[in-house]
C-alpha positions as a Markdown table, in Angstrom:
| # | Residue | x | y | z |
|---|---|---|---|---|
| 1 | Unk | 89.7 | 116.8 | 213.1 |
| 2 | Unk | 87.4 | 119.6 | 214.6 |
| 3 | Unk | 87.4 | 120.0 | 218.5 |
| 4 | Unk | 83.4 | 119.7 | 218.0 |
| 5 | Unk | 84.2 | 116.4 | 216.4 |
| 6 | Unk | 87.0 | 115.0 | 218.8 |
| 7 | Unk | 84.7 | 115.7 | 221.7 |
| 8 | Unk | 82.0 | 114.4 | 220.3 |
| 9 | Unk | 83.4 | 110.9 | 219.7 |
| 10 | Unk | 85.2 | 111.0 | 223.3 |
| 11 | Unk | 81.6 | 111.4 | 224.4 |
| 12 | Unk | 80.4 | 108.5 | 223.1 |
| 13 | Unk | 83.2 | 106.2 | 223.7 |
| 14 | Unk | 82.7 | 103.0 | 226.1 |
| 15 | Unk | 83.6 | 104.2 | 229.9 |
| 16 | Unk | 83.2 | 108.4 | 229.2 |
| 17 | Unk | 81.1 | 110.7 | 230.9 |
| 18 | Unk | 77.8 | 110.6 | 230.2 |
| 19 | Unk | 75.8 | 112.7 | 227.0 |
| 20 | Unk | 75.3 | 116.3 | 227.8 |
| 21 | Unk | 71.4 | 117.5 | 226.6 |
| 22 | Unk | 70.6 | 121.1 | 226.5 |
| 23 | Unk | 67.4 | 121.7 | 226.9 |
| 24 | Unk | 65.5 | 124.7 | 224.6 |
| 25 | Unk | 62.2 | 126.1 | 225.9 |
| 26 | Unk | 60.9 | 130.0 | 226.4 |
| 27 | Unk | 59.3 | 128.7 | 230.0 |
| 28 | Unk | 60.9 | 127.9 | 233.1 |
| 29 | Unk | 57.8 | 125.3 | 233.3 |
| 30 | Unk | 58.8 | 123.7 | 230.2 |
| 31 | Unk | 62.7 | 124.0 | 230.7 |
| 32 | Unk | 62.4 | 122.3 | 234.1 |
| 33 | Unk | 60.1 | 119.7 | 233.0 |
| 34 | Unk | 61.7 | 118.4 | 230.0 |
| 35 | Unk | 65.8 | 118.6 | 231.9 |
| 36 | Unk | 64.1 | 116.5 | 235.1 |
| 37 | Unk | 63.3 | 113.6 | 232.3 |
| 38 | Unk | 66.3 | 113.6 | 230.7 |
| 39 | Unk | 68.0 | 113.5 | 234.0 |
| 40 | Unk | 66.1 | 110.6 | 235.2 |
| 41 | Unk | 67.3 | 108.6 | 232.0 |
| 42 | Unk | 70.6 | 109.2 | 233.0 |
| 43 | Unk | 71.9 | 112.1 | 230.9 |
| 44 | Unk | 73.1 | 115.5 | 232.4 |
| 45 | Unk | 70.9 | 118.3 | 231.3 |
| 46 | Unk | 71.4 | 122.4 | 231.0 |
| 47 | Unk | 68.6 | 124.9 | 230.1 |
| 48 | Unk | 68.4 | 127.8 | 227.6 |
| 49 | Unk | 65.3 | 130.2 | 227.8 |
| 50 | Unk | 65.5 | 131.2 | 224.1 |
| 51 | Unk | 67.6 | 130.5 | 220.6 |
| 52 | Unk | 70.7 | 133.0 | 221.2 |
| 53 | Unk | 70.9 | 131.7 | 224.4 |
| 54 | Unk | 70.9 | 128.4 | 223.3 |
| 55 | Unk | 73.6 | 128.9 | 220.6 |
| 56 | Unk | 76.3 | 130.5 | 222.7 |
| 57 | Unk | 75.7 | 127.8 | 225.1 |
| 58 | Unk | 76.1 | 125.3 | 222.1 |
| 59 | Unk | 80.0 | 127.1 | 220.8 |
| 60 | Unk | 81.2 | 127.8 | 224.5 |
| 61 | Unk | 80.4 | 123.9 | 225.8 |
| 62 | Unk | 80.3 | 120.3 | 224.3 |
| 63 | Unk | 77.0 | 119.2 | 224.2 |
| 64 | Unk | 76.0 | 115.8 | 222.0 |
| 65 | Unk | 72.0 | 116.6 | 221.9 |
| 66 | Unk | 69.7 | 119.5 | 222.4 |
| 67 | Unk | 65.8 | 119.1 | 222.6 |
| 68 | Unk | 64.2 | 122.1 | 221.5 |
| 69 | Unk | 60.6 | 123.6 | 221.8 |
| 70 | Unk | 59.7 | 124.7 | 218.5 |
| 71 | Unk | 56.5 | 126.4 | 219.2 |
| 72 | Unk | 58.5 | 128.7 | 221.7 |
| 73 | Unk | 58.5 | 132.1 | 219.9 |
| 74 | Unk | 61.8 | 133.1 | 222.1 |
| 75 | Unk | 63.6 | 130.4 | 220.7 |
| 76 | Unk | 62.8 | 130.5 | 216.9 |
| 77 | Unk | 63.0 | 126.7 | 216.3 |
| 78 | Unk | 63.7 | 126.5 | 212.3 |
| 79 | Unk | 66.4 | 129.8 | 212.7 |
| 80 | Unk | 68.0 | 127.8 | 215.4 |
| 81 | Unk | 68.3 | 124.7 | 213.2 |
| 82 | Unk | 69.4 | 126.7 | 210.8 |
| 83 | Unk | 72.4 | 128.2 | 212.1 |
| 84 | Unk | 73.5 | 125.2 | 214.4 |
| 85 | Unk | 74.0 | 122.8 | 210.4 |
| 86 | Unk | 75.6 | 126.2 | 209.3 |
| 87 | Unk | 78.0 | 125.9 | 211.4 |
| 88 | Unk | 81.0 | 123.3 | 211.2 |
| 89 | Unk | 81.4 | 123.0 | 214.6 |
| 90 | Unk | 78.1 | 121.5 | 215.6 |
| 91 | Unk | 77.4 | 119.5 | 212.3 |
| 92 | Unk | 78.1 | 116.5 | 214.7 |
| 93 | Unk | 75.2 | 117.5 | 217.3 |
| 94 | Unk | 72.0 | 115.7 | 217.7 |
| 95 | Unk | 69.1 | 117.9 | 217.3 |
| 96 | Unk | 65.2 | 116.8 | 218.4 |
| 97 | Unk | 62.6 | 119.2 | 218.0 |
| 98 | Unk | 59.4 | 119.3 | 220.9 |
| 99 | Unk | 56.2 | 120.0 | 219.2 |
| 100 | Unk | 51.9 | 118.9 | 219.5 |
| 101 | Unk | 51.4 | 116.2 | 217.5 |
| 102 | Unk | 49.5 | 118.0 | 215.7 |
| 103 | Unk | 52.1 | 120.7 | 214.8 |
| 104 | Unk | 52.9 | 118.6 | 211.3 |
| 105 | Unk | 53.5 | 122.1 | 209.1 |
| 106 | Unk | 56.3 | 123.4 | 211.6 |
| 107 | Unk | 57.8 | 119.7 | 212.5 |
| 108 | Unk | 58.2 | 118.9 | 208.9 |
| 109 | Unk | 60.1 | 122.0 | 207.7 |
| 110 | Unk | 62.3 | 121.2 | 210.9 |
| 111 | Unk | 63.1 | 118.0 | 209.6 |
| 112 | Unk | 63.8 | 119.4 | 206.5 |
| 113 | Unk | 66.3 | 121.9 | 208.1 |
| 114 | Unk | 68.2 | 118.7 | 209.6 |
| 115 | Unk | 66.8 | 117.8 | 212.9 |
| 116 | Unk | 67.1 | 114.0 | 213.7 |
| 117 | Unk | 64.0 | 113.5 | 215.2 |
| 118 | Unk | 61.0 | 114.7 | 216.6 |
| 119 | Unk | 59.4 | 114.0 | 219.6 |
| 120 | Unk | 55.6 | 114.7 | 220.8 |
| 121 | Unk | 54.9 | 117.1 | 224.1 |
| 122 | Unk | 54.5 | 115.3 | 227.0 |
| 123 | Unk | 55.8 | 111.9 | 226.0 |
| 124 | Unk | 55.8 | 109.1 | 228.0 |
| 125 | Unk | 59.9 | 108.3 | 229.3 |
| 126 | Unk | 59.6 | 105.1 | 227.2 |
| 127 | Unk | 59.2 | 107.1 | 224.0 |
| 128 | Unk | 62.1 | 110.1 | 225.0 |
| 129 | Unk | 64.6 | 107.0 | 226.4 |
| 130 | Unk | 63.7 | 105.6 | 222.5 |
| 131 | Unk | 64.0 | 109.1 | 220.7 |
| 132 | Unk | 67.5 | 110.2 | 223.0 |
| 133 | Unk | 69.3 | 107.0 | 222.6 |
| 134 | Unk | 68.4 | 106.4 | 218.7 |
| 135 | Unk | 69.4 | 110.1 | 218.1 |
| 136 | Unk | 73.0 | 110.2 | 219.6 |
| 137 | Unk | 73.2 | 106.6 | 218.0 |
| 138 | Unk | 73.1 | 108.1 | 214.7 |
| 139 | Unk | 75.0 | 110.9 | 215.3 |
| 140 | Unk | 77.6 | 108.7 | 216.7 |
| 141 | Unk | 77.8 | 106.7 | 213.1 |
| 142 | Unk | 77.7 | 110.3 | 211.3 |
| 143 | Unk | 80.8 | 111.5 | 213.7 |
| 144 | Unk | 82.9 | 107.9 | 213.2 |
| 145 | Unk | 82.3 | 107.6 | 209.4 |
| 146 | Unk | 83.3 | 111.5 | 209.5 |
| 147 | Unk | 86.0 | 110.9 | 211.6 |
| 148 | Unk | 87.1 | 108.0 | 209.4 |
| 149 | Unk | 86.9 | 110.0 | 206.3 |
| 150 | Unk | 89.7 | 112.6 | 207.9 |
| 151 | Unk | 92.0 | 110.0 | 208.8 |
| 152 | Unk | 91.8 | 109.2 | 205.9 |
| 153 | Unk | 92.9 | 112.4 | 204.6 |
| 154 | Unk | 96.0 | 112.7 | 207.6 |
| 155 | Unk | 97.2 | 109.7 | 206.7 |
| 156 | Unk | 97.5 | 110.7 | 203.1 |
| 157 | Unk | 98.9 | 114.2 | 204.0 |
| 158 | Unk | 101.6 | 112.2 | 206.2 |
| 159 | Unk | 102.3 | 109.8 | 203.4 |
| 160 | Unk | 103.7 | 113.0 | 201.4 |
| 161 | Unk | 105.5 | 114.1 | 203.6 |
| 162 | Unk | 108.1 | 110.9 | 203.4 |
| 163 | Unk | 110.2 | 110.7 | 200.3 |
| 164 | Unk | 108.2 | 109.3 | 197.4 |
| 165 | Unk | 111.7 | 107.6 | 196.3 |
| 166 | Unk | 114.9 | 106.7 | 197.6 |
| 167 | Unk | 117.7 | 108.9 | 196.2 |
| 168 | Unk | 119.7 | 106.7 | 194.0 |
| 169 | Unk | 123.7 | 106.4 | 194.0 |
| 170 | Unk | 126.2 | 104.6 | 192.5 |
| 171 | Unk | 127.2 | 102.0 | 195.1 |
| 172 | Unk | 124.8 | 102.1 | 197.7 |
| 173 | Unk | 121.2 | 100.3 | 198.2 |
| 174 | Unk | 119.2 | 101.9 | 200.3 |
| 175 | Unk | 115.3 | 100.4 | 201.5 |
| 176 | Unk | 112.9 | 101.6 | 203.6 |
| 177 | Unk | 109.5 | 100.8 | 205.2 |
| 178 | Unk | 107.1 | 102.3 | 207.5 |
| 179 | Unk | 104.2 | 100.4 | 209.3 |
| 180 | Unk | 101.9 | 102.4 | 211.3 |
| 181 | Unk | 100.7 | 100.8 | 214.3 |
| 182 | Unk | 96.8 | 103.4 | 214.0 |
| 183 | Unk | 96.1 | 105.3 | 210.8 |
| 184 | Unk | 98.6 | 108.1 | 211.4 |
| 185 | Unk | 101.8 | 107.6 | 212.6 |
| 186 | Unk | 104.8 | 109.1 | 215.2 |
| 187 | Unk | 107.7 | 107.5 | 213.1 |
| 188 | Unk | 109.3 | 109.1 | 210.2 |
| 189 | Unk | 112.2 | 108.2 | 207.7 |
| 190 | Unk | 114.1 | 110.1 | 205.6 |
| 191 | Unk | 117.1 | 110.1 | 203.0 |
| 192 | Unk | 118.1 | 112.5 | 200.7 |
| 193 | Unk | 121.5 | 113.9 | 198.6 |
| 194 | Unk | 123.9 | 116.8 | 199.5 |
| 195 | Unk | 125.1 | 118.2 | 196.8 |
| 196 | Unk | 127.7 | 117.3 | 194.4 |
| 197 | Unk | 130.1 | 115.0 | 196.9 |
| 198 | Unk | 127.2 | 112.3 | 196.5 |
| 199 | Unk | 127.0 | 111.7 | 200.1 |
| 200 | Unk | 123.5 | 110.5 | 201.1 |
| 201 | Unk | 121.9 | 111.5 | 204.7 |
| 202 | Unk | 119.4 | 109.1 | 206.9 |
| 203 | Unk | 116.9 | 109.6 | 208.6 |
| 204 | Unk | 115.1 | 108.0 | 211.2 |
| 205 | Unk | 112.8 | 109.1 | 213.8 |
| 206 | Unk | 110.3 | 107.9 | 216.8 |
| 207 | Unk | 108.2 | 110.8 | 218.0 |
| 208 | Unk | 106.5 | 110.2 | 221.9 |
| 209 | Unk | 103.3 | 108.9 | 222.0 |
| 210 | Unk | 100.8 | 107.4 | 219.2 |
| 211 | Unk | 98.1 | 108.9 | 217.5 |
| 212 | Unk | 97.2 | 112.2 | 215.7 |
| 213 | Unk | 99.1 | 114.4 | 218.5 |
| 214 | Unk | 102.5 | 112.2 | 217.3 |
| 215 | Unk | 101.4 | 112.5 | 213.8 |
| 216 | Unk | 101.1 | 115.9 | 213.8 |
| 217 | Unk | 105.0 | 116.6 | 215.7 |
| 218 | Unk | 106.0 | 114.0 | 213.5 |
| 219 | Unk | 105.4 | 116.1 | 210.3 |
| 220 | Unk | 107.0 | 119.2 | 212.0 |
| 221 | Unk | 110.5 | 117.2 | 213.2 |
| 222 | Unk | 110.6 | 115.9 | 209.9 |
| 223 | Unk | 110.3 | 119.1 | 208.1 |
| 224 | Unk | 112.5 | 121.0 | 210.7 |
| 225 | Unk | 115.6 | 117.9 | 210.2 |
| 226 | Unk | 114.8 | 119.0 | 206.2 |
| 227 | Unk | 115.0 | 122.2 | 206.5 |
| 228 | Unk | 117.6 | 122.7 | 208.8 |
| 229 | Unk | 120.1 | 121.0 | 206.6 |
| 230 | Unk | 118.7 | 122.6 | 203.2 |
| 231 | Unk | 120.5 | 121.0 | 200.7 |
| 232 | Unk | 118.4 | 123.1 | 197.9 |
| 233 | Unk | 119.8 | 126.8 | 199.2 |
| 234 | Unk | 123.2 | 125.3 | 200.0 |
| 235 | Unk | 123.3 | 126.8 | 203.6 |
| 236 | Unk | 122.0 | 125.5 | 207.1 |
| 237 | Unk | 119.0 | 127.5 | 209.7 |
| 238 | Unk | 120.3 | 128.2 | 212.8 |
| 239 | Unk | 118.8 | 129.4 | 216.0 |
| 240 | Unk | 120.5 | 132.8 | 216.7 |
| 241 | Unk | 118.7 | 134.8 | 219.0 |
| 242 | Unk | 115.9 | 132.8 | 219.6 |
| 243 | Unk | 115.4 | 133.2 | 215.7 |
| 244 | Unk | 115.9 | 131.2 | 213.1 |
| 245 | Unk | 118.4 | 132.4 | 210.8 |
| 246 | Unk | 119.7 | 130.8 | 207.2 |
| 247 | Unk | 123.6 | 130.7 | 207.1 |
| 248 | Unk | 124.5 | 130.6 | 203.5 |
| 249 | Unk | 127.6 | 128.6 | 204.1 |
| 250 | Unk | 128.4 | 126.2 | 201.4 |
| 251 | Unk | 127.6 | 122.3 | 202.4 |
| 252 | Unk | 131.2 | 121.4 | 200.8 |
| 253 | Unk | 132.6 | 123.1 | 203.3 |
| 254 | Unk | 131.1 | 121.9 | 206.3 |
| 255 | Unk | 132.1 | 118.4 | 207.5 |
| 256 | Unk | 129.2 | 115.9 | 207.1 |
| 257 | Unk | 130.0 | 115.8 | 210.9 |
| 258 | Unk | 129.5 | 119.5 | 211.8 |
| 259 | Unk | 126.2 | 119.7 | 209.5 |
| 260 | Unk | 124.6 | 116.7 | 211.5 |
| 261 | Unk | 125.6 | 118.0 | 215.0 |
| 262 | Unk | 124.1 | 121.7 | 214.1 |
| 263 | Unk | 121.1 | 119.9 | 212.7 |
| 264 | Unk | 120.7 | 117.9 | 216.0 |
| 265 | Unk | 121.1 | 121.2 | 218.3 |
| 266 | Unk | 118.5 | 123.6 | 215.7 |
| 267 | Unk | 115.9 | 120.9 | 215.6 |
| 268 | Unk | 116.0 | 119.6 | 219.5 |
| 269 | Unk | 116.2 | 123.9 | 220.1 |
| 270 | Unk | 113.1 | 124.7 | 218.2 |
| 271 | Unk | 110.9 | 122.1 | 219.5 |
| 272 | Unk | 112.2 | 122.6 | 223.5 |
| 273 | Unk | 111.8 | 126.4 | 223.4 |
| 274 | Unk | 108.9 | 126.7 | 221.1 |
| 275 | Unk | 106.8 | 123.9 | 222.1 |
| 276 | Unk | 108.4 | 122.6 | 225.4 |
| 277 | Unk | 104.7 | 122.9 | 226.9 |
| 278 | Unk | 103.4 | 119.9 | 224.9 |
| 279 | Unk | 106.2 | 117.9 | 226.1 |
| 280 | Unk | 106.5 | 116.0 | 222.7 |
| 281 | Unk | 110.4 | 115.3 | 221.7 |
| 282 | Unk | 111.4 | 112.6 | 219.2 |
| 283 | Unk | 114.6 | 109.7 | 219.4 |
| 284 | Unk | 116.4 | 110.2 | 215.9 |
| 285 | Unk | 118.9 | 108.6 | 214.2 |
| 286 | Unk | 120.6 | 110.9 | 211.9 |
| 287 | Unk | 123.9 | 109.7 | 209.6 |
| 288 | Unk | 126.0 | 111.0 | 206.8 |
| 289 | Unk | 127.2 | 108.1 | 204.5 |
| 290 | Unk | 129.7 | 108.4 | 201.6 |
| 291 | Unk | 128.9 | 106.2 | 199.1 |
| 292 | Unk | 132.4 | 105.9 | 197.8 |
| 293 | Unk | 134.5 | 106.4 | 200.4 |
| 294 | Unk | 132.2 | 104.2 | 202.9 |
| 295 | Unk | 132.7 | 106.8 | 206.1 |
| 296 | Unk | 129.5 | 107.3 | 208.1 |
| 297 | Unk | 129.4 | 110.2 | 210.5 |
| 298 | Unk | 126.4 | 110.0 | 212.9 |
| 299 | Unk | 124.3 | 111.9 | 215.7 |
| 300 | Unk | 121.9 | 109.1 | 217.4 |
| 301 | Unk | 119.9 | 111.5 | 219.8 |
| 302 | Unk | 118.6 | 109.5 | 222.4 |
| 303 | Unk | 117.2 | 106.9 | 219.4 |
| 304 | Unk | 117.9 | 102.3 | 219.3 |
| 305 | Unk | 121.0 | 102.0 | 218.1 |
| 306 | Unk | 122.0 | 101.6 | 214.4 |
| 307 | Unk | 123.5 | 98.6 | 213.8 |
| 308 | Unk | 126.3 | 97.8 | 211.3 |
| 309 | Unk | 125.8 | 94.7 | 209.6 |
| 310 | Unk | 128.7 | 92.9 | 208.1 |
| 311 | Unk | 129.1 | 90.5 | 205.4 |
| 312 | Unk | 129.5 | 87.5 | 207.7 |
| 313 | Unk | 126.0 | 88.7 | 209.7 |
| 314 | Unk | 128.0 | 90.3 | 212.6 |
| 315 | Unk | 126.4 | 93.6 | 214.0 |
| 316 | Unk | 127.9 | 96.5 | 215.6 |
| 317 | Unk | 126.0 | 99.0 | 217.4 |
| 318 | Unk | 126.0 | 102.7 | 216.7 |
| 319 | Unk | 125.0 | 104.3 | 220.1 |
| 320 | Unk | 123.2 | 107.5 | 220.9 |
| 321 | Unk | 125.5 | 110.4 | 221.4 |
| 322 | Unk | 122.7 | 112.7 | 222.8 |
| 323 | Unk | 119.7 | 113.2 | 224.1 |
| 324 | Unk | 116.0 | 113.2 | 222.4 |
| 325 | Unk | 115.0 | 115.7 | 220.3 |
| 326 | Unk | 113.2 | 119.1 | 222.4 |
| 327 | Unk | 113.8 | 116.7 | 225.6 |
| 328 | Unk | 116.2 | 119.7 | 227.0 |
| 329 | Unk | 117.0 | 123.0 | 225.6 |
| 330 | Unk | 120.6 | 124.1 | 224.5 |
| 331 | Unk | 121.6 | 120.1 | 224.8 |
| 332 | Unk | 124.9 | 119.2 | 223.5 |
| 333 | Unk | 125.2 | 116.9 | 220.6 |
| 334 | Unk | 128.4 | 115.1 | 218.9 |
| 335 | Unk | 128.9 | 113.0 | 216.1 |
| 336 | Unk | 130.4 | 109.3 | 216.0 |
| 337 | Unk | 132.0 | 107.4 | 213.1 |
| 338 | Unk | 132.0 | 104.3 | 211.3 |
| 339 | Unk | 133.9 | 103.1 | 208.2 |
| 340 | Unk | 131.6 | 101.0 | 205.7 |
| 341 | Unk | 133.2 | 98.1 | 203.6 |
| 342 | Unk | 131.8 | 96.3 | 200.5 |
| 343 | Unk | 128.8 | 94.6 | 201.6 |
| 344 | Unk | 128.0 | 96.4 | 205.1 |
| 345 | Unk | 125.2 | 97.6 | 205.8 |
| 346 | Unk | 123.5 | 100.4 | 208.1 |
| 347 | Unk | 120.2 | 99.4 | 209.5 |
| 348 | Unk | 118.3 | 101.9 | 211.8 |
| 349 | Unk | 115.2 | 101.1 | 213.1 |
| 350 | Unk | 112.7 | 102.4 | 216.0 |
| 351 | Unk | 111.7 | 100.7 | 218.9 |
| 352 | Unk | 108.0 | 99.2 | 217.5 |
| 353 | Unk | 110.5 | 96.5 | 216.2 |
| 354 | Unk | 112.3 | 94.9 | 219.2 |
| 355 | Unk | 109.6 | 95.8 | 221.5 |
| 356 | Unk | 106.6 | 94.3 | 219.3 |
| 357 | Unk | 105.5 | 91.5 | 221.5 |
| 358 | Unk | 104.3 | 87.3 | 220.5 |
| 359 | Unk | 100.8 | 86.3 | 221.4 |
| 360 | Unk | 102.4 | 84.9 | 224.7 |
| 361 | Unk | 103.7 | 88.8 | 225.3 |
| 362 | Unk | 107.3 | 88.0 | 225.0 |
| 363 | Unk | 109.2 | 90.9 | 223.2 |
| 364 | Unk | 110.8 | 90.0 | 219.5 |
| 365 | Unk | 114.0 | 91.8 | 221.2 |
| 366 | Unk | 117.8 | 92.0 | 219.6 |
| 367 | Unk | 118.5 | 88.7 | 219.4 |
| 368 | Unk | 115.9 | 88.1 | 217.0 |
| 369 | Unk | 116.4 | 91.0 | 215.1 |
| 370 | Unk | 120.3 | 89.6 | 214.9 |
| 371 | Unk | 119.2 | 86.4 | 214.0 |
| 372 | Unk | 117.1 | 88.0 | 210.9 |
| 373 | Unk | 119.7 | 89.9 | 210.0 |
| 374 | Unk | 122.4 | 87.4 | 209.5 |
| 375 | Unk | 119.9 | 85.2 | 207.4 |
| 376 | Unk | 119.2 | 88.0 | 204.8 |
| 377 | Unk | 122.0 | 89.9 | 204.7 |
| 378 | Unk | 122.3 | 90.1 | 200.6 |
| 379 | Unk | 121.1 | 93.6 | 200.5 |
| 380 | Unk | 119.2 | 96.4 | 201.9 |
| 381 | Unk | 116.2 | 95.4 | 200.0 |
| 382 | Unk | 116.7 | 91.5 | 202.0 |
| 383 | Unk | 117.5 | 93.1 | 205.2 |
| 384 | Unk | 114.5 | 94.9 | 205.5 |
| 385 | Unk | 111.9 | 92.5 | 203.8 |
| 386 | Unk | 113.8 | 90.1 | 205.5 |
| 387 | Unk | 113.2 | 91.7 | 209.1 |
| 388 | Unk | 109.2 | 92.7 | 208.4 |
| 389 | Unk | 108.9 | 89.2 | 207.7 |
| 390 | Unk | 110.6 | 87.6 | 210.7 |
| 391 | Unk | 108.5 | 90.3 | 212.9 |
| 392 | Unk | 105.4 | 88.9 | 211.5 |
| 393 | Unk | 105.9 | 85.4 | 212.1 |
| 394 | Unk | 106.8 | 86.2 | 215.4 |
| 395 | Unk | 103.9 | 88.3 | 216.6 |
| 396 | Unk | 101.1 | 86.6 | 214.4 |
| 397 | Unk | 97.8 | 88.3 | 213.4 |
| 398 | Unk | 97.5 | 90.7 | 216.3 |
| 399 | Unk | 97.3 | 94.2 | 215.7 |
| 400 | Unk | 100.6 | 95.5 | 215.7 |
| 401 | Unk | 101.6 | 97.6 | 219.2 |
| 402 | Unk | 103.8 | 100.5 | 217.8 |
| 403 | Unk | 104.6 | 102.0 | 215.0 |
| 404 | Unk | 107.4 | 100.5 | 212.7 |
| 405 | Unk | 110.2 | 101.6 | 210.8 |
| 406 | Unk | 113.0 | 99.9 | 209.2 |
| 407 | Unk | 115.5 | 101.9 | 206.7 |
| 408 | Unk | 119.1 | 99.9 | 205.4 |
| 409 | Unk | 121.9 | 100.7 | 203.6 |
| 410 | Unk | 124.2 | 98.5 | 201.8 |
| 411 | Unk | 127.4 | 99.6 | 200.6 |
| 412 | Unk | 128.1 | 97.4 | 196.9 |
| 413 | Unk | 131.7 | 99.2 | 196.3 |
| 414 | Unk | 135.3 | 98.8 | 197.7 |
């Protein structure tokens, strides 16, 4: 989304400050004239004495209309229309252009250059209240449906970036599901395969905050966790020096244990010294599970804990063993452990689950989540389908509060 576009739409929003109108006109007369009407209907006005003027004005401040003389030779009407729907960071601004009614050659070629509307010299304020507020009206429609079209896009973008499948492996279910709260999201999953011992790593993380800003560090601790373990080159990146640095050392020969810890520290590293000034970290669950052994090593970094669900609906809890991720640089992480039997199950989760609140604002909480989990605990694919619709019954048709994120795995072999 364009800062042009972001600021427009704050603009216009219920409760903002109000529509900022520059003002186009050769004479001081003319400049002073128009700005003290649109000040008396209650927008703030600024003045530019000619078209340059006018477009630096236009790329150094947000402005959502400008009212321009076009019979002003200083100003250039048509060149100034011209370059303002050339350029993608003012597509979104209204443009009404200040001729004699009797100007029709010059006010129809400005209309076909894109201007919204046009509005007679000396109007009365009836007819410049009408021309203002219809103007920003539709540019306000043009900037939502714009806006909607590259959410759109981001949310598509974000979809690729989670695992188009589950890796599959002999004696292990795994299921997953992600439920944005807005059209991008802050939570991520993960699960992927390291290399020929079959063991299978998950992933789940909650980044601060909602919206694009969360979207956008979603992506990045996502990619970072990926990379960071890079089961493709069959080494790990570490920070050394302040640098990130590949260590080809063979997976195999790393305890699922030590490549989860050093994945922890890289990740929570990079984001506190690179970007600690957004103050954006993430809670992630991170775990290591051997499929035919049933050990699960584990780093929860500040994230709800993972619960361990046995066969009779009994539930451990698997808690954090660190801080957040890029909450404090050079933080300490260790791994815990757990042993998986036939028919356990791992279930991580973020907090948009236990926190969603009812109608009456009571929180779902553990107890529910306990309660859901002991009633379809056949498999991963119950557990989690089992849990979505539990939530849902709870909190009715109200827009959901937080993102959501459920991933289980059931072990299916002694």
């Amino acid at each position: 989304m364009t800062t042009r576009l972001s600021r427009f739409v704050a603009s216009q929003a219920p409760g903002s400050s109000l529509a900022r109108v520059l003002v186009v006109d050769d004479t001081a007369a003319g400049r002073d004239a128009l700005s003290r009407q649109v000040e008396m209907e209650g927008y703030v006005a600024d003045a530019a004495a000619q078209g340059g003027e006018a477009l630096e004005k236009l790329r150094a401040e947000p402005f959502d209309l400008v009212l321009v003389n076009v019979r002003s030779a200083a100003v250039g009407g048509p060149q100034l229309l011209e370059a303002v729907r050339s350029d993608a960071a003012l597509e979104h601004l209204a443009v009404i252009v200040v001729s004699p009614a009797d100007d029709v050659e010059v006010v129809t070629q400005c209309l076909e250059l894109g201007a919204d509307d046009y509005l007679p010299m000396a109007s009365p304020p009836a007819i410049l209240r009408a021309r203002l507020s219809a103007a920003l009206a539709k540019r306000r429609v043009r900037a939502a449906e714009s806006l909607a079209r590259e959410m759109a896009v981001a949310r598509n973008i974000q979809r690729d970036f989670l695992p188009e499948s589950l890796p599959l492996a002999r004696g292990l279910q795994l299921e997953a599901a992600l439920h944005p709260a807005r059209q991008v999201s802050g939570d991520f999953y993960d699960a992927f395969g390291l290399g020929p011992s079959g063991t299978i790593v998950l992933v789940v993380g909650d980044v601060c905050d909602k919206g694009v800003g969360a979207a956008l560090f979603m992506a990045l601790f996502r990619s970072l966790i990926r990379a960071s373990a890079d089961p493709v080159e069959g080494g790990a990146i570490q920070m050394i020096g302040g640098r990130r640095t590949l260590v080809r050392e063979s997976l195999e020969a790393a305890t699922p244990a030590d490549l989860l810890t050093r994945v922890a520290g890289f990740t929570n590293n990079y984001i506190a010294k690179l970007h600690g000034r957004t103050n954006m970290f993430a809670t992630v669950f991170l775990g290591a599970l051997s499929p035919m052994t049933g050990q699960f090593d584990y780093v929860n970094a500040g994230h709800e804990p993972a619960l361990v669900v046995a066969p009779d609906g009994g539930t451990r809890e698997l808690r954090p063993t660190g801080t957040a991720l890029g909450l404090l640089p050079d933080a300490e992480y260790t791994a815990g452990q757990a042993k998986l039997v036939r028919g356990e199950s791992i279930f991580a989760f973020t907090d948009g689950l236990v926190e969603a609140p009812s109608p009456a604002g009571e929180a779902f909480g553990k107890q529910r989540l306990r309660d859901a989990l002991r009633a379809n605990n056949t498999s991963a694919a119950n557990l989690v389908r089992g849990v979505v619709a539990a939530l849902r019954a709870f909190t009715g048709p109200a827009e959901p509060h937080d993102d959501l994120t459920l991933l289980a795995a059931t072990r299916t072999i002694d």
